[in-house]
N, C-alpha and C positions, 0 to 999 in steps of 0.2 A: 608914642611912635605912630607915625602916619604909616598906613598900609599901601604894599607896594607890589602886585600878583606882576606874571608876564604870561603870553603866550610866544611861545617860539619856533613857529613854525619854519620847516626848510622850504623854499618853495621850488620843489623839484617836483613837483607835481599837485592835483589839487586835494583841498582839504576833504576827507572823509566823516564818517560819524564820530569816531572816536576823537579826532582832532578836534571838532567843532565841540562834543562836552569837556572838551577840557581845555580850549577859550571860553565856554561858557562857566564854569566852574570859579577859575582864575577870574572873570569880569563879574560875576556874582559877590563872590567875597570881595571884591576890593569894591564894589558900591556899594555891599550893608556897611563897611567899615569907614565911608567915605573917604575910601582911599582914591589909590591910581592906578589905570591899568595899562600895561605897556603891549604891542603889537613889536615883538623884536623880531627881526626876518635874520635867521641863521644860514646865509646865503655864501659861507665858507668855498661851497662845492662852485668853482666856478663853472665847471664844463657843465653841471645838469641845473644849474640855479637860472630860470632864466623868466624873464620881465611878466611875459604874460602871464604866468603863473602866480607870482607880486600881487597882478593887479586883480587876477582871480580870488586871490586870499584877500584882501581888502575889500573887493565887489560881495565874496561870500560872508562876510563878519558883519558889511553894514547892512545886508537884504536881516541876515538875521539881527540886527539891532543892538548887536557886539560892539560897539564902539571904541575902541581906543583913546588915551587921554595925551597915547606918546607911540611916538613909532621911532623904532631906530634898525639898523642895518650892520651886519657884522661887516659888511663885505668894504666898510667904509673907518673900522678899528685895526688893521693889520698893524699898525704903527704899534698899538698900545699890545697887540699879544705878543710884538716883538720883544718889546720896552719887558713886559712879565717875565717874557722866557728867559730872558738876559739874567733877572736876577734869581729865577729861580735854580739856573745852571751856577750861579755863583755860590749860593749854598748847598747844591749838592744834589736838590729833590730834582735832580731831571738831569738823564746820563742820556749817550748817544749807543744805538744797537746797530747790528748789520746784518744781520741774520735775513736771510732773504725770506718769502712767503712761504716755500715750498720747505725750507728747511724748518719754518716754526710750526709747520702741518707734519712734518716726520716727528718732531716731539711732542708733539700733542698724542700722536697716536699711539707712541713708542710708551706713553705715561697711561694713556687710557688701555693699553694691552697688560700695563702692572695691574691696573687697579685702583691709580694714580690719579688725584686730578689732573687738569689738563693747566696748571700754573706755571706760569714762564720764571724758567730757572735763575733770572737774573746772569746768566753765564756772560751777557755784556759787561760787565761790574770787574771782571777779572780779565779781561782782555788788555795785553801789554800794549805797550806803546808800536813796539816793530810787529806785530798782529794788527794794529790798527793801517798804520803806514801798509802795509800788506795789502788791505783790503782797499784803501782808497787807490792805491797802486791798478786796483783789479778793477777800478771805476764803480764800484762799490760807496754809495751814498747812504748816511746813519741815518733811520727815522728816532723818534725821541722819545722817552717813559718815563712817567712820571714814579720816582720811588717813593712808595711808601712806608710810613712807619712802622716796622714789625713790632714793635718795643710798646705802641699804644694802642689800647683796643678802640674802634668806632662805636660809638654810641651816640644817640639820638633820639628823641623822644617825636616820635610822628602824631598828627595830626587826627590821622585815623587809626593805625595801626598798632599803636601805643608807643611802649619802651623797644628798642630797635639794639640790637647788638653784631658788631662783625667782626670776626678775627682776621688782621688784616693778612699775617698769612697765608690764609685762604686764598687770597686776592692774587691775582698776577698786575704785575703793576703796570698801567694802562698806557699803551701808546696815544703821543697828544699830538705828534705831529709826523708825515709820512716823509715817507724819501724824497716826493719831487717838492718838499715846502708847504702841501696843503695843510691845512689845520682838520683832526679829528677834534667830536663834539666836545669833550669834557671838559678841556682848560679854558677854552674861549670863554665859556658858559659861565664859569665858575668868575673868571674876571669883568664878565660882564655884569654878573648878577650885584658883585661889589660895586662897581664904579657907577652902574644905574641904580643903587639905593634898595634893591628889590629884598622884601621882607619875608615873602610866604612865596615858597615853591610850590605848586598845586599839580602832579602830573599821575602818569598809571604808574600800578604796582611794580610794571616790565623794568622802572627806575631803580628799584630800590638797592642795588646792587652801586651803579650809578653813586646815586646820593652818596654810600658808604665809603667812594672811593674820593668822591667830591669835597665832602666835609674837610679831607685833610686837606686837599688843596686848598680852603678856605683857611686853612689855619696856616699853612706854608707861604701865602701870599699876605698872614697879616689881616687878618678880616674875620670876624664873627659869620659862621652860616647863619643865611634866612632858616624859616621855622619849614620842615616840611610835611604835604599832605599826600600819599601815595592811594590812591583808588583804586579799587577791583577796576579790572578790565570789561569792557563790555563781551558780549558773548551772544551768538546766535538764537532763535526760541529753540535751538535743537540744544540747549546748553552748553556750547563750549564754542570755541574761538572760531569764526568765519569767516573766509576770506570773503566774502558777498559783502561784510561789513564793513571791508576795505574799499567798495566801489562806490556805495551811498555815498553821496555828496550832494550839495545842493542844489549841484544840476540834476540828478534823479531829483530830488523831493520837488522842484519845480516842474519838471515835466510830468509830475504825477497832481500838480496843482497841490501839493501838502503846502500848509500857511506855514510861516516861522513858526508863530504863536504855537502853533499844535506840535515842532520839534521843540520848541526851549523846554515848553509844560513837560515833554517826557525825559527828554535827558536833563531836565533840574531835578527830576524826584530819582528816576531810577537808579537800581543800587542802595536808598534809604529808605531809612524807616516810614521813609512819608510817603501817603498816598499821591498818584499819580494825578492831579487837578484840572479840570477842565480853565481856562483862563484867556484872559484877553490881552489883560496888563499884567506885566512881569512883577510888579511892586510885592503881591502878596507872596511869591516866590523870595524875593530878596529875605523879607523878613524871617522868612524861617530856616534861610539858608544855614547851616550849621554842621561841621563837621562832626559832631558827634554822632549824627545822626548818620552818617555813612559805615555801612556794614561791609564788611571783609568779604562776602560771597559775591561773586561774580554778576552785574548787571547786565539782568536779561533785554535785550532790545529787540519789541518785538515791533513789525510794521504794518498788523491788522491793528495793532492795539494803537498805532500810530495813524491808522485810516479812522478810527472810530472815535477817535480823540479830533481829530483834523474837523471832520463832520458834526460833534456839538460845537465846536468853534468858530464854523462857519453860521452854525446859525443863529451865533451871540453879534456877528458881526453888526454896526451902524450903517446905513447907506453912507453916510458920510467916509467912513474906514473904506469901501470901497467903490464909489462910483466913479472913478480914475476905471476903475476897470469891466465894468459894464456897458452893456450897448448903451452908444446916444443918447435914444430916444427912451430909456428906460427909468423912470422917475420912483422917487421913494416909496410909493404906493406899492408901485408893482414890487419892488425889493420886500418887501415885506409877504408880497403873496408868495411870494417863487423860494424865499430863502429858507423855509421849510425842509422843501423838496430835494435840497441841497447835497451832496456827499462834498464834492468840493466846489471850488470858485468855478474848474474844467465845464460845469455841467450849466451854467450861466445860458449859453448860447444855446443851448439843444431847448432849456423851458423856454427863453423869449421867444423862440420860433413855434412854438405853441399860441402863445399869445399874436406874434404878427403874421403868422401862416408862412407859406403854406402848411397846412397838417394834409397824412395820407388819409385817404378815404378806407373807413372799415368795412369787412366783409360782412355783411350783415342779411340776414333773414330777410324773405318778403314780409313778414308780420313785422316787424322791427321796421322795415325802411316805410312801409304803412301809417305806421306811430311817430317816424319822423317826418312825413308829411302833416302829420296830425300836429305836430311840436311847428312846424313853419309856419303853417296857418295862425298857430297861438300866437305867435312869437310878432306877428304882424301886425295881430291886434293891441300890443304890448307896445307901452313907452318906455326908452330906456331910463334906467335907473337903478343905484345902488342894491334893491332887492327885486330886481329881475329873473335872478333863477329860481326864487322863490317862490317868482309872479308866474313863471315858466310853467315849474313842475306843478303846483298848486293847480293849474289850468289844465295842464294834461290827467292831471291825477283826478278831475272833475268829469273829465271829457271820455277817457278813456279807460277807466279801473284800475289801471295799472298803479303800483306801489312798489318799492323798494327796490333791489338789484333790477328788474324789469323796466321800472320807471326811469332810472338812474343810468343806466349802465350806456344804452346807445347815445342818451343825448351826451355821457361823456365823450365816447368814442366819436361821435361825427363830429362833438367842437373841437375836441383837444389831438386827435388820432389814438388816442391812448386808451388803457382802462384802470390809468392809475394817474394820480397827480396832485395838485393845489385842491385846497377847497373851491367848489365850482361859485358858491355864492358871492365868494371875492373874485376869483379869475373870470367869468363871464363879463364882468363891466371893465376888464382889460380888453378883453377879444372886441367887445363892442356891439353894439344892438346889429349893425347891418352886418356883417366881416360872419356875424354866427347865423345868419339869414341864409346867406351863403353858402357857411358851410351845411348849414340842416336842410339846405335844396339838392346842394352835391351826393352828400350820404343817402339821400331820400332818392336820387333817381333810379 
């Protein structure tokens, strides 16, 4: 069997965190298994589906390295959930209802005031012929539900969750299609998953209800279910469901400069037994991808644990991985002095202006600006070269006594403006023999 994941996103808006681990999830296992991964846009909703959103979901899958092997479009099968519906109304699994909104909100309450689940009575199923003529009379339009088997029980063995049992009972049998023609999720899904080959459902726990009603429609149309994998939901560091987790998307992780690389690394592990990895290339992730290893408690997503991951990543990166995004003038050497200093890619331009100036002038002591007169003079008598701060301080530290935080500290402040940064003995032959002349005459006056 060749493997066959989807993701199916509606595109009424843009992908969030929980969306993105579960394209990513779905495109993990279908490339340990050299399968395929399909990009299905379930764009049913015509009034809220709309293009820029498309190209959004598409622009956010390939930033993060999600690629798709197939992309298809519901909004483009209408024909075929016709074709389904036809014959599912011919055997019986799908009656027409008229119960208006408000009326199926008075039985639900009327049921939840017994004690009652809130499951639709099926009271469609007994409505005569001159009841029907009645209501179409009253311009009253049927939405459609799909009946289920009370007679067999659902059963399924998941992926994570184990052996899965539902008495369909329980179940109110699910409307699939509204009054004005639109398609609700379930059937479409269920037909599409058939006709696209698709082998492993990979989605959240929020399905698993879903699934149990889906399965039969899988059997009612003729067709074996895919295998399914139901995940804990993610959940805030506060432990429990957030709506803040509904706003992350890839345009926050960008404007915060977070790499892919530092979101896949955390939503590939969280949730599982495996530690969260530092990483560049997704490959070592592939291989130990494994549902087994996915745990039933809730994955925590945390976004300092996502800044601190982000920041050893950046500073695995090659100049090569990213000089597209560094100043011009900014050469492999200096990447290597600066990418230390690094939290994210954002903090690029603040080091290089250390290096190309301007830097602020530090407030400094008469004895201090004394000794940086003292550091100009050396510095004059100095050839540039590779171990010039060494020739630097060496000279002052001969000249003037000084040692350690004393010796160190202004000549950082007047080259750099700072009192923190790169090691000085690489970053001075960036700054440059005359540029740090300069700056130790400015600081000194």
């Amino acid at each position: 069997m060749t493997v066959k994941t989807r993701f199916a996103p509606s595109p009424t808006g843009h992908l969030h965190v929980g969306n993105i681990r579960t394209a990513l999830h779905n495109w993990m296992f279908a490339k340990k298994q050299g399968g395929t991964f399909l990009l299905r846009l379930d764009d049913t909703d015509a009034e809220r589906s709309k293009e820029e959103y498309v190209e959004a979901i598409r622009k956010d899958l390939a930033w993060l390295g999600i690629l798709a092997d197939e992309e298809q479009r519901q909004s483009a099968r209408f024909d075929r959930y016709e074709e389904q519906l036809e014959k599912l109304k011919a055997s019986g699994r799908v009656y027409p209802a008229y119960e208006t909104a408000q009326e199926l909100d008075l039985k639900r309450k009327i049921q939840l005031g017994r004690g009652k689940p809130p499951i639709y009575d099926r009271a469609a199923l007994d409505l005569t012929d001159a009841q029907i003529v009645a209501f179409e009379e009253q311009g009253r339009k049927p939405h459609w539900r799909f009946k289920l088997d009370h007679e067999t029980p659902i059963t399924w063995t998941d992926l994570i969750r184990g052996d899965q049992h539902f008495d369909p009972v329980l179940l109110s049998d699910p409307v699939i299609r509204r009054e004005d023609g639109s398609w609700l999720y379930m059937l479409p899904s269920a037909i599409d998953d058939i006709d696209m080959g698709i082998t492993h459902v990979v989605r959240g726990e929020d399905h698993v209800a879903n699934t149990a009603v889906q399965i039969q429609m899988f059997d009612a149309l003729g067709a074996p279910a895919p295998e399914f994998a139901h995940e804990a939901l993610l959940v805030g560091t506060e432990g429990k469901l957030s709506k803040r987790l509904g706003s992350l998307g890839v345009s926050s992780f960008r404007e915060k400069h977070i790499e892919p690389q530092a979101i896949i690394a955390l939503l590939a592990r969280i949730g599982t037994s495996d530690p969260v990895e530092v990483i560049v290339d997704v490959e070592p992730l592939l291989a130990t991808f494994d549902f087994a290893r996915f745990g039933r408690a809730p994955a925590r997503f945390d976004e300092e644990e996502l800044a601190q991951l982000n920041q050893k990543i950046v500073h695995l990166l090659d100049y090569e991985d990213v000089k597209s995004r560094l100043p011009g003038d900014m050469n492999a050497a200096a990447w290597e002095v600066i990418r230390p200093n690094l939290h994210t890619m954002g903090d690029v331009d603040q080091w290089w202006q250390v290096v190309t100036g301007p830097v602020p002038v530090p407030e400094l002591s008469s004895e201090d600006r004394e000794f940086l007169s003292v550091a100009h003079a050396k510095l004059e008598e100095l050839e540039a070269s590779d171990d010039l701060w060494k020739s630097l301080t060496g000279a002052l530290k001969d000249a003037t006594g000084r040692k350690g935080k004393p010796l160190f500290m202004p000549l950082r402040q007047a080259l750099t403006g700072l009192d923190h940064g790169p090691d000085m003995n690489a970053l001075l032959p960036l700054i440059g023999r005359e540029a740090a002349l300069a700056r130790l005459a400015k600081a000194a006056a």
